[in-house]
PDB file of N, CA, C and O in Angstrom:
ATOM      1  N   UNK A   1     282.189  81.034 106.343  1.00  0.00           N
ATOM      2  CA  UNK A   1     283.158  81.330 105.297  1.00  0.00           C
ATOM      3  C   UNK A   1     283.718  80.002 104.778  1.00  0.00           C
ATOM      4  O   UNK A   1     284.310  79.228 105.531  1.00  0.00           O
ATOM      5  N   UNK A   2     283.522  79.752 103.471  1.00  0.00           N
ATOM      6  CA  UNK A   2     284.336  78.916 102.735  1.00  0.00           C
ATOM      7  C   UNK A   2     285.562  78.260 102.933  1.00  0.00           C
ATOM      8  O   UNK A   2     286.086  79.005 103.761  1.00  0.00           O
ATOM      9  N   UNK A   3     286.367  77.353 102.718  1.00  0.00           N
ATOM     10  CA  UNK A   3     287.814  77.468 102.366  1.00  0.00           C
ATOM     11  C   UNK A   3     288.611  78.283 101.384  1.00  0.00           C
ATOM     12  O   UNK A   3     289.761  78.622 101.660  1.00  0.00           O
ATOM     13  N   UNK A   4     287.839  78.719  99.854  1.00  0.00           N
ATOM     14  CA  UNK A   4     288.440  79.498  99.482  1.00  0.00           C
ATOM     15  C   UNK A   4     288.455  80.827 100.061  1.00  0.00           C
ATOM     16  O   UNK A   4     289.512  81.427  99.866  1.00  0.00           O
ATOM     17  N   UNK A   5     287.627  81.409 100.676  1.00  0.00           N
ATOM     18  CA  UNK A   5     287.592  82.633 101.194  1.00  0.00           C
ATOM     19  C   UNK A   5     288.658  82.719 102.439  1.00  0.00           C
ATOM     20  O   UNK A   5     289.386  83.681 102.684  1.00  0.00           O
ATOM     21  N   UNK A   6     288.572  81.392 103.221  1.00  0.00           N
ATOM     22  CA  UNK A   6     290.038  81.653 103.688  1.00  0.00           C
ATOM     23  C   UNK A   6     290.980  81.562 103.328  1.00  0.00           C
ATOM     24  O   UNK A   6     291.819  82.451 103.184  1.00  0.00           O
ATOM     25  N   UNK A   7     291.043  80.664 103.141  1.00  0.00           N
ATOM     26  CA  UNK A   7     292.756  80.655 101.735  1.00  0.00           C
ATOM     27  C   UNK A   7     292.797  82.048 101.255  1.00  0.00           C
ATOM     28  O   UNK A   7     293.708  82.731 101.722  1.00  0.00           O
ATOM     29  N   UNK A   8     292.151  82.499 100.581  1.00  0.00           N
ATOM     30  CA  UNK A   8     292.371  83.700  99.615  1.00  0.00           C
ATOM     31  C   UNK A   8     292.360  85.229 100.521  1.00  0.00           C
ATOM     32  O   UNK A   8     292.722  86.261  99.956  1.00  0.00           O
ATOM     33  N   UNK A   9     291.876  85.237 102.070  1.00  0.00           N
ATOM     34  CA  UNK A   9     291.970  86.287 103.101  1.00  0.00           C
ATOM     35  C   UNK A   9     293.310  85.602 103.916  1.00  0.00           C
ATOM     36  O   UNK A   9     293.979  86.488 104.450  1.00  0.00           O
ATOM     37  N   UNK A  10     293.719  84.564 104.079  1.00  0.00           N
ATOM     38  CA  UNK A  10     295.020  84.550 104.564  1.00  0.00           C
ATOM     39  C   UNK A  10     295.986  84.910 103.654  1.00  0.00           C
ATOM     40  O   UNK A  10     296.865  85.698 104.003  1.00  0.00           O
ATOM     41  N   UNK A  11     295.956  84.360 102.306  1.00  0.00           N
ATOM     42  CA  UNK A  11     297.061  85.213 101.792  1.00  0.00           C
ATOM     43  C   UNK A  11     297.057  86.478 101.182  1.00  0.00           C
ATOM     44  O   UNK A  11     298.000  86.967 100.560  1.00  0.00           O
ATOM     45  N   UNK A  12     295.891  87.019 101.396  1.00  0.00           N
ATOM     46  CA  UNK A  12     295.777  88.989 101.211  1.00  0.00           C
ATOM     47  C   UNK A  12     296.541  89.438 102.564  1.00  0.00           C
ATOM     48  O   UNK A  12     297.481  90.229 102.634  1.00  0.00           O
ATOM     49  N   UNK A  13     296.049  88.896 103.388  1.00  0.00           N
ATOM     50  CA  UNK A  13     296.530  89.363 104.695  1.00  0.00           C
ATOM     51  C   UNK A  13     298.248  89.053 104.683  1.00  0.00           C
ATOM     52  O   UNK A  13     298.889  90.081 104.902  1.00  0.00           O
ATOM     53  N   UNK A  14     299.025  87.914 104.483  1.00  0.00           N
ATOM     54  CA  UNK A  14     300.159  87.518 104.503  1.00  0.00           C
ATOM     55  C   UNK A  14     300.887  88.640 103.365  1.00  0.00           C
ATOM     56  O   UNK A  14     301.866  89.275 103.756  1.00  0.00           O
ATOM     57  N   UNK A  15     300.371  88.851 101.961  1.00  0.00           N
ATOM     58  CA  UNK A  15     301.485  88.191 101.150  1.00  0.00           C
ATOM     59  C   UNK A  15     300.566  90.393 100.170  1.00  0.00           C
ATOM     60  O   UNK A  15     300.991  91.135  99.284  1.00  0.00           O
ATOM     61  N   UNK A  16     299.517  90.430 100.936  1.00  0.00           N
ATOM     62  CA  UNK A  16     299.078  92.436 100.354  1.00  0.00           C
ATOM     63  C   UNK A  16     298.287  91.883  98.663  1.00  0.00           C
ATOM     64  O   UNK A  16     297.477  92.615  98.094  1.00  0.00           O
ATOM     65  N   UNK A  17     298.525  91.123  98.343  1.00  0.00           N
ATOM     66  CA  UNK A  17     297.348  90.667  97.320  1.00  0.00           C
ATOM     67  C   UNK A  17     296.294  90.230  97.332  1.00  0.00           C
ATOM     68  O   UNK A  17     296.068  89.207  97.979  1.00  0.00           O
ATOM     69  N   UNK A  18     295.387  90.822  96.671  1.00  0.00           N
ATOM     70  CA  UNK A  18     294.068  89.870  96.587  1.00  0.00           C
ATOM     71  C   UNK A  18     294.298  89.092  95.467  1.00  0.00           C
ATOM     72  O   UNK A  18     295.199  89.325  94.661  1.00  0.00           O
ATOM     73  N   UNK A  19     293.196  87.806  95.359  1.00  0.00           N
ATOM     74  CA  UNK A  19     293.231  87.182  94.520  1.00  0.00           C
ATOM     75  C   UNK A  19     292.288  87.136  93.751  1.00  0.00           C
ATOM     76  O   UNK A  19     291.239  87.487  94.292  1.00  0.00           O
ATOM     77  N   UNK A  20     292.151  86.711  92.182  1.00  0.00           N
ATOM     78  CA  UNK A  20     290.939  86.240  92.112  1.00  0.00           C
ATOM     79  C   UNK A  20     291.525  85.046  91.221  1.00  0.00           C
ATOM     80  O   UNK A  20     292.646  84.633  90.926  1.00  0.00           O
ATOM     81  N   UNK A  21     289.939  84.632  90.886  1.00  0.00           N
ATOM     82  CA  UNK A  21     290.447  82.872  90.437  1.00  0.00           C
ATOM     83  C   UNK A  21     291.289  82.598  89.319  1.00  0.00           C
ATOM     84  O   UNK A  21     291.925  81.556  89.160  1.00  0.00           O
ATOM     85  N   UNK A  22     291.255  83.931  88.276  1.00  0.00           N
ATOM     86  CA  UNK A  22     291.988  83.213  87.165  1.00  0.00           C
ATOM     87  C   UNK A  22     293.675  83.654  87.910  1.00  0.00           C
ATOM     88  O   UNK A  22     294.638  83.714  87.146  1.00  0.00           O
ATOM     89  N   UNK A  23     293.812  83.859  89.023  1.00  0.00           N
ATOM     90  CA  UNK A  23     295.210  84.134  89.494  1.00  0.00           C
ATOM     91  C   UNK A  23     295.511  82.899  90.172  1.00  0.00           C
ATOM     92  O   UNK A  23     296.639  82.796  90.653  1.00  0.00           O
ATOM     93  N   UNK A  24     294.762  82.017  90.284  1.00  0.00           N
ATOM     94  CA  UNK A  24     295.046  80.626  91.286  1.00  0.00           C
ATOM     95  C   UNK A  24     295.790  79.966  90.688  1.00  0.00           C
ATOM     96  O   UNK A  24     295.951  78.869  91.220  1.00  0.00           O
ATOM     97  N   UNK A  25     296.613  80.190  89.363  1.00  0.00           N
ATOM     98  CA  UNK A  25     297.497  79.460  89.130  1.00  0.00           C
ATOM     99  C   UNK A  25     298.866  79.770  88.882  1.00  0.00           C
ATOM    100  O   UNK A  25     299.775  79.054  88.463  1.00  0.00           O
ATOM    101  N   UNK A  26     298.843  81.152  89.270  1.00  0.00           N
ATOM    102  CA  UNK A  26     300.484  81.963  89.235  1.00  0.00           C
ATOM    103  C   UNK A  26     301.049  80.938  90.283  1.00  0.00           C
ATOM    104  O   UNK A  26     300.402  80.251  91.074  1.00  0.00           O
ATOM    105  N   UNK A  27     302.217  80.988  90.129  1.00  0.00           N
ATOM    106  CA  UNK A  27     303.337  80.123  91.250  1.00  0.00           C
ATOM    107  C   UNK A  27     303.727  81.686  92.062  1.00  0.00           C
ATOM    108  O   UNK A  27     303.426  82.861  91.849  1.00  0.00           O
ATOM    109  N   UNK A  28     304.757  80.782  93.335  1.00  0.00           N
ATOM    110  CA  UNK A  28     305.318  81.693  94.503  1.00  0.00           C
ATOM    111  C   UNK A  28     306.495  82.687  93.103  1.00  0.00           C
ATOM    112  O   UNK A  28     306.432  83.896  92.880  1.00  0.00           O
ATOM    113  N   UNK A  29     307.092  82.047  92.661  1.00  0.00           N
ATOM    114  CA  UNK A  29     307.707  83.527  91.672  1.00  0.00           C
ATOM    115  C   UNK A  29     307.000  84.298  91.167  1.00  0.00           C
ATOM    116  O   UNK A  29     307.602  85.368  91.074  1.00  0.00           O
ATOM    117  N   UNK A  30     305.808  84.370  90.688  1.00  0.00           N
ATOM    118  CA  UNK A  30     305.355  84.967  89.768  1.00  0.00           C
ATOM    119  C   UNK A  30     304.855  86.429  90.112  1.00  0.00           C
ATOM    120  O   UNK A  30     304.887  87.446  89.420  1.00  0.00           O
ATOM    121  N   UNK A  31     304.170  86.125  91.976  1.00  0.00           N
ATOM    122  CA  UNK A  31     304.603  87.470  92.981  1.00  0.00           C
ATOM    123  C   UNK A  31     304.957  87.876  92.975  1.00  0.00           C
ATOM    124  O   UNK A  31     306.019  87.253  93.012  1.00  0.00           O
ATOM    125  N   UNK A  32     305.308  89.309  92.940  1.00  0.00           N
ATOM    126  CA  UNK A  32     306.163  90.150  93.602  1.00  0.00           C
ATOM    127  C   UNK A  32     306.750  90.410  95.309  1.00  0.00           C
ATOM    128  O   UNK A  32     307.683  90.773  96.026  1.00  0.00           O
ATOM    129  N   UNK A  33     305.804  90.059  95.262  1.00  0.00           N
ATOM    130  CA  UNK A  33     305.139  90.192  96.790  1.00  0.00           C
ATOM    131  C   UNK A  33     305.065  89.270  97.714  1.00  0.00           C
ATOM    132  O   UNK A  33     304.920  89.486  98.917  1.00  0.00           O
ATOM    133  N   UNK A  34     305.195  87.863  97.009  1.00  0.00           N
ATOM    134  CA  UNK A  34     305.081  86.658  97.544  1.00  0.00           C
ATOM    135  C   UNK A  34     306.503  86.041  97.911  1.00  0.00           C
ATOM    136  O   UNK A  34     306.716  84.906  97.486  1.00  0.00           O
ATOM    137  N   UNK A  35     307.666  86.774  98.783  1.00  0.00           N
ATOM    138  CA  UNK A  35     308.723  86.133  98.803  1.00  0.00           C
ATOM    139  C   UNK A  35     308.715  85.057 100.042  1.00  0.00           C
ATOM    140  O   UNK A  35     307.721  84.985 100.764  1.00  0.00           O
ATOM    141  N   UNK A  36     309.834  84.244 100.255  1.00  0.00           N
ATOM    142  CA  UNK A  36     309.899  83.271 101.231  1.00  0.00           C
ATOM    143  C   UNK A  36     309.654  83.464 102.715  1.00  0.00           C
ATOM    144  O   UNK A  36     309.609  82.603 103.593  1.00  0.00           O
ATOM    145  N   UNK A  37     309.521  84.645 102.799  1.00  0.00           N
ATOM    146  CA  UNK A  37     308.938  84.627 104.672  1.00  0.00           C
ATOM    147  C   UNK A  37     307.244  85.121 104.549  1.00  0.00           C
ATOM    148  O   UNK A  37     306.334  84.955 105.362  1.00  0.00           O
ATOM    149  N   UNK A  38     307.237  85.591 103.593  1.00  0.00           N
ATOM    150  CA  UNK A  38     305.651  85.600 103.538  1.00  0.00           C
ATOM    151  C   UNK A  38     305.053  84.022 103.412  1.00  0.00           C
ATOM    152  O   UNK A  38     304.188  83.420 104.048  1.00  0.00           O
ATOM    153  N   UNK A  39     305.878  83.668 102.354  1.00  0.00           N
ATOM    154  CA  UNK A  39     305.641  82.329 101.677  1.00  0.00           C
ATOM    155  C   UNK A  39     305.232  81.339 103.317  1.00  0.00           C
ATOM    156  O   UNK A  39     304.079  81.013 103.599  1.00  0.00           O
ATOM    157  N   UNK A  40     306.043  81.121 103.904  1.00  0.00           N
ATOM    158  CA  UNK A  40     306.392  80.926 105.627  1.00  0.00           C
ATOM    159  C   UNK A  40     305.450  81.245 106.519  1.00  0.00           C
ATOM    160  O   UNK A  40     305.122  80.397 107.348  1.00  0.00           O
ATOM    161  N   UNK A  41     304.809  82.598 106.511  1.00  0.00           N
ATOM    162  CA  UNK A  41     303.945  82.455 107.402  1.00  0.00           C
ATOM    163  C   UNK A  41     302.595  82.775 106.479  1.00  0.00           C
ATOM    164  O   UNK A  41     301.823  83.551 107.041  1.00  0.00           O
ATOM    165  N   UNK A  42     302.192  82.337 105.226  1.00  0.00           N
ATOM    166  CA  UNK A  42     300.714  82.572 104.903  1.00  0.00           C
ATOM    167  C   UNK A  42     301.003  80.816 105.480  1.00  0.00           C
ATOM    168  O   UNK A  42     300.025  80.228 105.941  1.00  0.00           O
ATOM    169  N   UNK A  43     301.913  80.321 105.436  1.00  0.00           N
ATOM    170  CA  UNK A  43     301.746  78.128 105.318  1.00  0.00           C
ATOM    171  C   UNK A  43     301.607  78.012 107.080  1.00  0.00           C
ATOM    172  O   UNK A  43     300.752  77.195 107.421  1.00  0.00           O
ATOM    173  N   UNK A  44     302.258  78.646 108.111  1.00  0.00           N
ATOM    174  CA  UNK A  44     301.534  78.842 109.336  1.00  0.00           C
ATOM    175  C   UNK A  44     300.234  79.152 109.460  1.00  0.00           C
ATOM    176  O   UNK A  44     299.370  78.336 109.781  1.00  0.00           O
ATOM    177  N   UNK A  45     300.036  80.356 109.209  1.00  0.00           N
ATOM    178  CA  UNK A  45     298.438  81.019 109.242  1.00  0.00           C
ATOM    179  C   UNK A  45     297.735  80.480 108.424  1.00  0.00           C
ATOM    180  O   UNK A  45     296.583  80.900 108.529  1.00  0.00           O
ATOM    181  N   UNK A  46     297.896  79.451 107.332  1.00  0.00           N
ATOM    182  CA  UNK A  46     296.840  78.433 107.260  1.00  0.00           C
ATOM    183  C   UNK A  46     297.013  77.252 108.032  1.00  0.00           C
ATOM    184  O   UNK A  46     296.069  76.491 107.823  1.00  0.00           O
ATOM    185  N   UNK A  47     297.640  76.900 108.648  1.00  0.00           N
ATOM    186  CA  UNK A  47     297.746  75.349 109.653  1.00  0.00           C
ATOM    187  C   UNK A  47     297.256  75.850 110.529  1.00  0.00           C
ATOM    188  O   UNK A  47     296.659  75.037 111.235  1.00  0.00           O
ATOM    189  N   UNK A  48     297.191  77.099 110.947  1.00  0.00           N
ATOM    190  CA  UNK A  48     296.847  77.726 112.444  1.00  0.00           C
ATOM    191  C   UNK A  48     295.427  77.832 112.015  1.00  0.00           C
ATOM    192  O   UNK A  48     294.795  77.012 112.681  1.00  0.00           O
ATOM    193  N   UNK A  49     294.645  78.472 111.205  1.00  0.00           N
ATOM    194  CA  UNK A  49     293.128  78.612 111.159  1.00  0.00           C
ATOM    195  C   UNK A  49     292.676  77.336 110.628  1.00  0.00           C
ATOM    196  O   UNK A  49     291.756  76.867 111.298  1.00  0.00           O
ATOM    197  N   UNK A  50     292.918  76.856 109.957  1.00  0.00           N
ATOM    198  CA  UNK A  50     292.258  75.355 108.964  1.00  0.00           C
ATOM    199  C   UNK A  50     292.182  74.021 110.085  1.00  0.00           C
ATOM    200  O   UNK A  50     291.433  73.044 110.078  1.00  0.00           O
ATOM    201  N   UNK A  51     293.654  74.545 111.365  1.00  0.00           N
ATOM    202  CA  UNK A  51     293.831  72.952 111.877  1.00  0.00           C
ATOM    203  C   UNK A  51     294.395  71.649 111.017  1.00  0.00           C
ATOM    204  O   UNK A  51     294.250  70.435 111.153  1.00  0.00           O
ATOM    205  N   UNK A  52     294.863  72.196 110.394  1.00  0.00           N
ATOM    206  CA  UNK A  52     295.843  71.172 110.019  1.00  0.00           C
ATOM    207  C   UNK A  52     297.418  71.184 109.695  1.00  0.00           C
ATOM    208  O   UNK A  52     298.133  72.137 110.004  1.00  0.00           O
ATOM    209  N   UNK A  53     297.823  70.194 109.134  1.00  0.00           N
ATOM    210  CA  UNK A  53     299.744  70.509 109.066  1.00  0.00           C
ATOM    211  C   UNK A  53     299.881  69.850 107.814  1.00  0.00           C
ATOM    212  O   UNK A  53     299.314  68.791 107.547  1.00  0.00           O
ATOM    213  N   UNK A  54     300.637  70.480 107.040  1.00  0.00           N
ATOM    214  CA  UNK A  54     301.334  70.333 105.782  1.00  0.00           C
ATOM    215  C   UNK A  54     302.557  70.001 106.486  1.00  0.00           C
ATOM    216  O   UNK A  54     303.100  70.478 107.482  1.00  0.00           O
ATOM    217  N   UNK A  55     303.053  68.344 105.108  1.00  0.00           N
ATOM    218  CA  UNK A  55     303.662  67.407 105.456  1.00  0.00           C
ATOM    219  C   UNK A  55     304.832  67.913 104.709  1.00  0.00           C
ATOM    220  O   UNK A  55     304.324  68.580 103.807  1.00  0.00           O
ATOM    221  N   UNK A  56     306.179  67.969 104.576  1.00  0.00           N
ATOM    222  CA  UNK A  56     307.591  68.056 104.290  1.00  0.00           C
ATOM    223  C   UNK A  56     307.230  68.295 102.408  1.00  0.00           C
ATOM    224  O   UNK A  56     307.092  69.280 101.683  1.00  0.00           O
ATOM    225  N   UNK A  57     307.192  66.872 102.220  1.00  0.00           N
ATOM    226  CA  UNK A  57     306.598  66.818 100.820  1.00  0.00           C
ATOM    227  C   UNK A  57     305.602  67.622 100.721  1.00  0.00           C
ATOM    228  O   UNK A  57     306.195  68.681 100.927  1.00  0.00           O
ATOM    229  N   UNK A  58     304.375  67.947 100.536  1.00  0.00           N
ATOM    230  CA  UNK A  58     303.287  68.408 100.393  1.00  0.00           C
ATOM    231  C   UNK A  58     303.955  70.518 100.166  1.00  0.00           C
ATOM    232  O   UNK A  58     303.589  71.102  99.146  1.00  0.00           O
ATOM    233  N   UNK A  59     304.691  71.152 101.030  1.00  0.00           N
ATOM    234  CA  UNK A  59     305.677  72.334 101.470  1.00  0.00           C
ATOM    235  C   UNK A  59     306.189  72.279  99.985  1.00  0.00           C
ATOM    236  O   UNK A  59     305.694  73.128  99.243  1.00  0.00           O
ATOM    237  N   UNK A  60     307.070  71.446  99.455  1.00  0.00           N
ATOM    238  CA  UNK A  60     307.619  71.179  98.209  1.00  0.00           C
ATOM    239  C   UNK A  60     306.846  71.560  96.966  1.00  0.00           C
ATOM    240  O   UNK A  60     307.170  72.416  96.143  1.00  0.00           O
ATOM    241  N   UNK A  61     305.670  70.715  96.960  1.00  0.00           N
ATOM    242  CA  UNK A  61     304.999  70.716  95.693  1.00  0.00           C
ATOM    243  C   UNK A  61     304.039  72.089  96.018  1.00  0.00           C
ATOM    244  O   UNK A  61     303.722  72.578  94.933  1.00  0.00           O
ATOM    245  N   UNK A  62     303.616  72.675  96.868  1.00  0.00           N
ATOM    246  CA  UNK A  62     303.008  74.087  96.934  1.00  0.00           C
ATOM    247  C   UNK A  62     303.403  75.649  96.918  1.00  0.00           C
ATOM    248  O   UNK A  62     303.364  76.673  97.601  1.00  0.00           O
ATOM    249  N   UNK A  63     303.888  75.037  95.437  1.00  0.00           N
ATOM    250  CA  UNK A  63     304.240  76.501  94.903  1.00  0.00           C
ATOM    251  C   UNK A  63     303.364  77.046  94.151  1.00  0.00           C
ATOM    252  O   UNK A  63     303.802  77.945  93.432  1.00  0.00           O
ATOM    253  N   UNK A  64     302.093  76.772  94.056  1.00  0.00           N
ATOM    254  CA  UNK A  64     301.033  78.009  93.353  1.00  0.00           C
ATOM    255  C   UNK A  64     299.840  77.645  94.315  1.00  0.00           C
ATOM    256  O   UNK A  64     299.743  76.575  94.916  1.00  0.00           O
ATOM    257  N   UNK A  65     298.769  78.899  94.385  1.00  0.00           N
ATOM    258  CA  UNK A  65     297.679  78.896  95.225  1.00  0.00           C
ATOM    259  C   UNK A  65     296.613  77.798  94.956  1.00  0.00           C
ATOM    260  O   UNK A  65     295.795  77.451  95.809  1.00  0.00           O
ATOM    261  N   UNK A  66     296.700  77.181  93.467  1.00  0.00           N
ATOM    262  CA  UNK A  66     295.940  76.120  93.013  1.00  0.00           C
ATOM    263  C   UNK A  66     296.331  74.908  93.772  1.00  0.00           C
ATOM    264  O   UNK A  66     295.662  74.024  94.307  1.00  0.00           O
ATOM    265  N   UNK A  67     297.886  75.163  93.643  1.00  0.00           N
ATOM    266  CA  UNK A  67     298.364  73.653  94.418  1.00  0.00           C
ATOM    267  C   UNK A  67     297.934  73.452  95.870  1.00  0.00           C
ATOM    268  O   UNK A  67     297.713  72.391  96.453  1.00  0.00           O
ATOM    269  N   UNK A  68     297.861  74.742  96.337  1.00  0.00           N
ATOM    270  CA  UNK A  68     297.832  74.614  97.783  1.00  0.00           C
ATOM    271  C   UNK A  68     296.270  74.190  98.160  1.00  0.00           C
ATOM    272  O   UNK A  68     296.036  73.481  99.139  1.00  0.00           O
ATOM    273  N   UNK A  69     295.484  74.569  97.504  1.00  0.00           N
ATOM    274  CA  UNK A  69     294.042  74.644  97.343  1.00  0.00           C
ATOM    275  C   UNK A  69     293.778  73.033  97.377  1.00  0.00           C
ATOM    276  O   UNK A  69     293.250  72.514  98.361  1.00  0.00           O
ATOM    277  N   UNK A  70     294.172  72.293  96.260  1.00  0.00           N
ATOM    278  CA  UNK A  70     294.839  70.999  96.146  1.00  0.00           C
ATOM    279  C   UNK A  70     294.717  70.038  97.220  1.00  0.00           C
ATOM    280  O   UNK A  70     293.899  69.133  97.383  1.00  0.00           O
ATOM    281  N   UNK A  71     295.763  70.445  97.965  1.00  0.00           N
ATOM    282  CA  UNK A  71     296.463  70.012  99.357  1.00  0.00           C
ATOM    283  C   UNK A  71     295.261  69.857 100.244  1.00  0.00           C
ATOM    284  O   UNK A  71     294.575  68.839 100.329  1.00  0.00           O
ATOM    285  N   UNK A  72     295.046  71.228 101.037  1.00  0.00           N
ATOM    286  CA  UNK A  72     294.244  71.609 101.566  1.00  0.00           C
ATOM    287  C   UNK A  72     292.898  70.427 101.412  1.00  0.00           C
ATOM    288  O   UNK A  72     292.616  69.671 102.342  1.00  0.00           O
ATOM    289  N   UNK A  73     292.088  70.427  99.974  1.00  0.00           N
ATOM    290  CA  UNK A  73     291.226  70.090 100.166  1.00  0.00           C
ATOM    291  C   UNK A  73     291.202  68.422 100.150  1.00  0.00           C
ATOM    292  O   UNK A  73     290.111  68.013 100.547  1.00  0.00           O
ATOM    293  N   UNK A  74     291.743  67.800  99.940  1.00  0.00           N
ATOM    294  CA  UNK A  74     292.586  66.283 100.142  1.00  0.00           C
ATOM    295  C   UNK A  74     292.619  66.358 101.990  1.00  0.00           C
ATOM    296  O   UNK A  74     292.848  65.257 102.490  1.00  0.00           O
ATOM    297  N   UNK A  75     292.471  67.206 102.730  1.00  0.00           N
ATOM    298  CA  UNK A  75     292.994  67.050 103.592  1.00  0.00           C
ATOM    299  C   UNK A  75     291.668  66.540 104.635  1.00  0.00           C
ATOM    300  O   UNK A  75     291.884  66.245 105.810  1.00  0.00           O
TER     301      UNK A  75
END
């Protein structure tokens, strides 16, 4: 499985949406569904499967799934 396929099955699983690509650029408001404790643990349950940690800054600027995608793949 991809990174997008995880990215995009952790936050179906977190946040009850699927995604598809032309949605990779809605921000965390634009959800309904996407409020701050979801927001919270889809950013766990990707450090927990991916193995990695999002830095203070990095938390900040990942407010849409593009950004995070972003992040992620820089990483």
């Amino acid at each position: 499985m991809n990174k997008v396929d995880v990215i995009s099955n952790i936050f179906e699983r977190n946040v009850g949406v699927h995604l598809n690509e032309a949605e990779y650029d809605l921000e965390f408001n634009q959800i309904n569904n996407w409020d701050s404790l979801k927001h919270v643990q889809f950013i766990v349950d990707l450090e927990l499967e991916l193995n990695i940690q999002f830095t203070a800054e990095e938390l900040e600027i990942g407010n849409s799934i593009k950004k995070i995608f972003e992040i992620i793949n820089e990483k």
